[in-house]
Backbone as CSV, one residue per row, in Angstrom:
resi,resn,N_x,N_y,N_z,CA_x,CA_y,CA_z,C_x,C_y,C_z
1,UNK,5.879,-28.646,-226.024,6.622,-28.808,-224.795,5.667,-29.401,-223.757
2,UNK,6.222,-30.567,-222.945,5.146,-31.213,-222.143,5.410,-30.156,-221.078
3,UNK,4.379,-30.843,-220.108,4.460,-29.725,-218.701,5.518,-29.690,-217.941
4,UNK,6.275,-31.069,-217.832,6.573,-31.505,-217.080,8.204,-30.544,-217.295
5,UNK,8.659,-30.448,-218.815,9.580,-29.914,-218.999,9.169,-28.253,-218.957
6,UNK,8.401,-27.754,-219.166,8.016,-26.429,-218.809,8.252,-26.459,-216.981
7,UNK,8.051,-26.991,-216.542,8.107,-26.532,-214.981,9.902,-26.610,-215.267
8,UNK,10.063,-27.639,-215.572,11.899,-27.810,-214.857,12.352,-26.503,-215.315
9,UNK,12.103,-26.199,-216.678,12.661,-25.181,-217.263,12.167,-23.814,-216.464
10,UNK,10.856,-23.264,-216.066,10.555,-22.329,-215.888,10.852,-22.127,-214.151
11,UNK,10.410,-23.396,-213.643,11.047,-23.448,-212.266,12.201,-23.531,-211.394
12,UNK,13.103,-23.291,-212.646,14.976,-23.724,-212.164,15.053,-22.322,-211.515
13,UNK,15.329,-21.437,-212.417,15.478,-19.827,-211.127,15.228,-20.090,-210.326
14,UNK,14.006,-19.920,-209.996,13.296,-19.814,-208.596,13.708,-21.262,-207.376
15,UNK,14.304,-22.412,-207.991,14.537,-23.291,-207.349,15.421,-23.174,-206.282
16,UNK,16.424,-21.675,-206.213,17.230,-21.793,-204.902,16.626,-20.569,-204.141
17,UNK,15.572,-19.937,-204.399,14.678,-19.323,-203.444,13.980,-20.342,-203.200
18,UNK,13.232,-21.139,-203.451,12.351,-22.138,-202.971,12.952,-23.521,-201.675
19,UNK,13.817,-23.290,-201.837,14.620,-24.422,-201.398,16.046,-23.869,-200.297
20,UNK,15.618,-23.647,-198.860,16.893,-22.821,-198.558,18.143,-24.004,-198.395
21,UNK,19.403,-23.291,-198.074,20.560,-24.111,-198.505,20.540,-24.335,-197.039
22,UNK,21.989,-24.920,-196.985,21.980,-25.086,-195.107,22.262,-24.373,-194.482
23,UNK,23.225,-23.584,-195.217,23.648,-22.155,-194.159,22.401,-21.556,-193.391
24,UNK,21.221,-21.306,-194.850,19.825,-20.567,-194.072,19.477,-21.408,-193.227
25,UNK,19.293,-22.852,-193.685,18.372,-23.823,-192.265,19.007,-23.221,-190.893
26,UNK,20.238,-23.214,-190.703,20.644,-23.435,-189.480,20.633,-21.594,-189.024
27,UNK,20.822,-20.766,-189.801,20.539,-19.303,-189.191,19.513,-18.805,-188.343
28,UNK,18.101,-19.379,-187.852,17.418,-19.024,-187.093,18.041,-19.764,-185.347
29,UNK,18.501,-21.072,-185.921,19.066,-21.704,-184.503,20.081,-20.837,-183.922
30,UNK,21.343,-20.425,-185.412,22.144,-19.027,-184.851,21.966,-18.314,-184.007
31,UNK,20.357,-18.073,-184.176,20.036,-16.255,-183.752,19.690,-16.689,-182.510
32,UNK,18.732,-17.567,-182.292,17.676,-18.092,-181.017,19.305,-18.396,-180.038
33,UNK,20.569,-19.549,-180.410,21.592,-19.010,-179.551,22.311,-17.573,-179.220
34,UNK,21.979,-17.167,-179.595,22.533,-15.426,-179.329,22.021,-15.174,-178.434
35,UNK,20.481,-14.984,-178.900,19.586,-14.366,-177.610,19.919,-15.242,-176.317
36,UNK,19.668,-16.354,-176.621,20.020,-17.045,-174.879,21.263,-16.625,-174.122
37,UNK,22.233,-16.754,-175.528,23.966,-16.086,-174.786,23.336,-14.326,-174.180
38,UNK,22.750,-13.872,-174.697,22.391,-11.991,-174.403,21.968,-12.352,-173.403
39,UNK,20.740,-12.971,-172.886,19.600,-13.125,-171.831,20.712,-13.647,-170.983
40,UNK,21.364,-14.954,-170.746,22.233,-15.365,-169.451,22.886,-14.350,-169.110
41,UNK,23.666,-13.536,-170.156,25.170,-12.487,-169.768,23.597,-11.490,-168.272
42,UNK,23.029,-10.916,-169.295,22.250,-9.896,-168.542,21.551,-10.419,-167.136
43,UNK,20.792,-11.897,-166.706,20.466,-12.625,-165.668,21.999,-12.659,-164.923
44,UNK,23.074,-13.056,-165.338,24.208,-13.377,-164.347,24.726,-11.449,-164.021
45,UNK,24.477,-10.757,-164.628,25.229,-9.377,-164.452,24.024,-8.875,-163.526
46,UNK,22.446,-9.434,-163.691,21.163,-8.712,-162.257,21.744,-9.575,-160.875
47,UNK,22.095,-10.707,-161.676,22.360,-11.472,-160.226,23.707,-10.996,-159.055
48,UNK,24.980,-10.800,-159.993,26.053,-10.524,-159.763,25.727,-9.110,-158.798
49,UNK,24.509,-8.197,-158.941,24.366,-6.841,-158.064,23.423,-7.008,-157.331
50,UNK,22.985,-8.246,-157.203,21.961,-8.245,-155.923,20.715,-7.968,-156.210
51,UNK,20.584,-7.896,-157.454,19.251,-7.331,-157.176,17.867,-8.255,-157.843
52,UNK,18.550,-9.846,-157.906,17.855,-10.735,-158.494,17.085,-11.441,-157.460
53,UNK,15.718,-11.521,-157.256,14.648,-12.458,-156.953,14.057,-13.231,-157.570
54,UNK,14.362,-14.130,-156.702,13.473,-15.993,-157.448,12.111,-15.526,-157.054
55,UNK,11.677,-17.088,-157.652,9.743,-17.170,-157.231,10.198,-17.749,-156.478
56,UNK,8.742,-17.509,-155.902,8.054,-18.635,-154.767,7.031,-19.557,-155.768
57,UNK,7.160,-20.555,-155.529,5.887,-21.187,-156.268,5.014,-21.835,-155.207
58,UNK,3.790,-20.980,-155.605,2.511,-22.107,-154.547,1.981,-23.365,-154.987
59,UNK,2.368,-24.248,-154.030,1.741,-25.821,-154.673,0.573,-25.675,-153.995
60,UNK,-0.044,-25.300,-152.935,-1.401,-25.798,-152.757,-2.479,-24.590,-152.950
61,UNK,-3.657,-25.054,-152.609,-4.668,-23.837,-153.065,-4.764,-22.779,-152.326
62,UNK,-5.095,-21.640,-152.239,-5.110,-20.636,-151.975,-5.834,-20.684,-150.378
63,UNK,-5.113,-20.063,-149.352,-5.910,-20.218,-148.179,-5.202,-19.291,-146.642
64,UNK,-5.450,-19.529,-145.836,-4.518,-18.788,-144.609,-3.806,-19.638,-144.566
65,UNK,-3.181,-20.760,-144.797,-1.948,-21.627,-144.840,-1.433,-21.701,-146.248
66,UNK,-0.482,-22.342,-146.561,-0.480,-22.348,-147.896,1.284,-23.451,-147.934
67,UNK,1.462,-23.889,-149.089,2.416,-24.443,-149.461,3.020,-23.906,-150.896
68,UNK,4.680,-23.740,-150.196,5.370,-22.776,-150.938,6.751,-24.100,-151.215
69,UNK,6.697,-24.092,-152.720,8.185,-25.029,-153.025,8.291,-26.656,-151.958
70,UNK,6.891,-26.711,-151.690,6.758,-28.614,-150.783,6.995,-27.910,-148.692
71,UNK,7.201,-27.085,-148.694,7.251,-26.115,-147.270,5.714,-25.728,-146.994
72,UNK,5.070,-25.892,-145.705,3.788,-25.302,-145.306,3.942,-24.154,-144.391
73,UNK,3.282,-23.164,-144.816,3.870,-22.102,-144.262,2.250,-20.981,-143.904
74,UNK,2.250,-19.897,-143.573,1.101,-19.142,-142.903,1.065,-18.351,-144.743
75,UNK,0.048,-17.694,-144.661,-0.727,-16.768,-146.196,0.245,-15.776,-146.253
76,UNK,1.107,-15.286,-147.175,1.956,-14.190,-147.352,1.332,-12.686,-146.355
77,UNK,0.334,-12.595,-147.030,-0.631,-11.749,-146.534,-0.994,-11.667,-144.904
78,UNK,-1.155,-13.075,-144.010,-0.907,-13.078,-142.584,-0.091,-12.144,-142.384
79,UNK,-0.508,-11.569,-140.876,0.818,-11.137,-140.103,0.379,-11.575,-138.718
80,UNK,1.470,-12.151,-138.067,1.266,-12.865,-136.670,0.894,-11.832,-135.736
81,UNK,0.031,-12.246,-134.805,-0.228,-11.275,-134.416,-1.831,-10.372,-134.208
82,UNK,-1.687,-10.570,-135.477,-3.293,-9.738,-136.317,-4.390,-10.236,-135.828
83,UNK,-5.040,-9.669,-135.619,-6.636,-9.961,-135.034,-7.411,-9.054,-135.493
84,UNK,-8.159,-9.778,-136.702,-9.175,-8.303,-137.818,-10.288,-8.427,-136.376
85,UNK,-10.861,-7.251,-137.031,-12.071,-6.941,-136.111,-13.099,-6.020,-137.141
86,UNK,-14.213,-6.408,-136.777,-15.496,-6.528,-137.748,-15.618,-4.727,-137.931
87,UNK,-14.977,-3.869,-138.868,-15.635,-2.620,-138.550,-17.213,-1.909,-138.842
């Protein structure tokens, strides 16, 4: 028996574990849509009670001014007003 027919022969079983069909290809895309459908329902049901906060994103570097979303604005941390003093 050449090799070549030893594999076909010995490798046919195993050929539809080795090889998933399409149903399997497409079952992880299944799942990964689920979770997104789970994750939106639960984001629109935090949002729907108020109790959802966005970011702020800082575009510029860190400083007593700062730029928030293309807006220049005072350091979160400022408070108007304030005058440290050396203790």
């Amino acid at each position: 028996m050449s090799l070549r027919t030893a594999v076909r022969l010995f490798g046919a079983p195993f050929r539809s574990v080795l090889q998933p069909c399409a149903a399997n290809a497409r079952r992880p895309y299944a799942a990964v849509a689920q979770a997104l459908s789970v994750l939106e329902n639960e984001l629109d049901t935090i949002r729907a009670a108020g109790t959802w906060k966005g970011e702020r994103v800082i575009t510029s570097k860190q400083g007593p001014h700062i730029n928030v979303d293309g807006s220049r604005g005072e350091h979160p941390n400022q408070m108007k007003g304030f005058v440290e003093t050396g203790s």
